[in-house]
C-alpha positions as CSV (number, residue, x, y, z in Angstrom):
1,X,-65.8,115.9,-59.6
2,X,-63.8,117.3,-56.4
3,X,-65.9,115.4,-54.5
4,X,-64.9,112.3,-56.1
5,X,-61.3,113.0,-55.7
6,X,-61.3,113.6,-51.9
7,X,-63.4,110.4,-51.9
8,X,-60.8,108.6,-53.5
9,X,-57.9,110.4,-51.3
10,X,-59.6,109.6,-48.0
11,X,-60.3,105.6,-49.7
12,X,-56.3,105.3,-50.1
13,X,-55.9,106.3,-46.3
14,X,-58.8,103.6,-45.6
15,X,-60.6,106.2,-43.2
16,X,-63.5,107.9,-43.4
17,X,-66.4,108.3,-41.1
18,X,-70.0,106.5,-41.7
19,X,-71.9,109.3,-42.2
20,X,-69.1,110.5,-44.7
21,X,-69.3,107.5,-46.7
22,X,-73.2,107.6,-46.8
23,X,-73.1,111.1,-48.3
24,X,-70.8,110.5,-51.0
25,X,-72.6,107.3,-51.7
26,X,-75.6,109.2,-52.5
27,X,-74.1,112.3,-54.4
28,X,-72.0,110.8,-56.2
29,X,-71.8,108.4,-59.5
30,X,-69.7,105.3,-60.0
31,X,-67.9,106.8,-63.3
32,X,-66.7,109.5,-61.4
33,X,-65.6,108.0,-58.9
34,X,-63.7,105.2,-61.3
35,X,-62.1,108.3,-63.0
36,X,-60.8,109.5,-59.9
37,X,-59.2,106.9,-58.6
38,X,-58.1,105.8,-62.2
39,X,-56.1,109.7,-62.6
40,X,-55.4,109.5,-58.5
41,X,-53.4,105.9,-59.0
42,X,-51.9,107.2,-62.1
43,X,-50.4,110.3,-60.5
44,X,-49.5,107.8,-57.3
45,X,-47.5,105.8,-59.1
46,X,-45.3,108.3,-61.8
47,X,-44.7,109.9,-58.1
48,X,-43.1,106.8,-56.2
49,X,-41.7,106.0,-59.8
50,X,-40.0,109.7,-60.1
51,X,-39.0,109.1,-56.3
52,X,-37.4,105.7,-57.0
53,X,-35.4,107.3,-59.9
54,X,-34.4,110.3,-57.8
55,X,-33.2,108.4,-54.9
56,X,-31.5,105.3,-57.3
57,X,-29.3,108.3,-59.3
């Protein structure tokens, strides 16, 4: 499942290396990879939300 999430966290930055991507492709599966980035977007956007009502106070 780690793997998964630092696929997703390199995926938001849009870089990662072909032989990277061909790993992960092969070890992991889609649904954990759709988990990831389902929790990953979650927790990115409470964060920017939490920022906007810090800096808006």
């Amino acid at each position: 499942m780690i793997g998964a999430f630092k696929a997703v966290f390199w995926s938001f930055f849009g870089v990662r290396r072909k032989a990277e991507y061909d790993d992960d492709a092969k070890k992991l599966t889609p649904q954990a990879v759709i988990a990831a980035a389902l929790v990953s977007t979650a927790i990115f956007v409470l964060a920017l939300y939490g920022l906007v009502k810090l800096v808006t106070r």
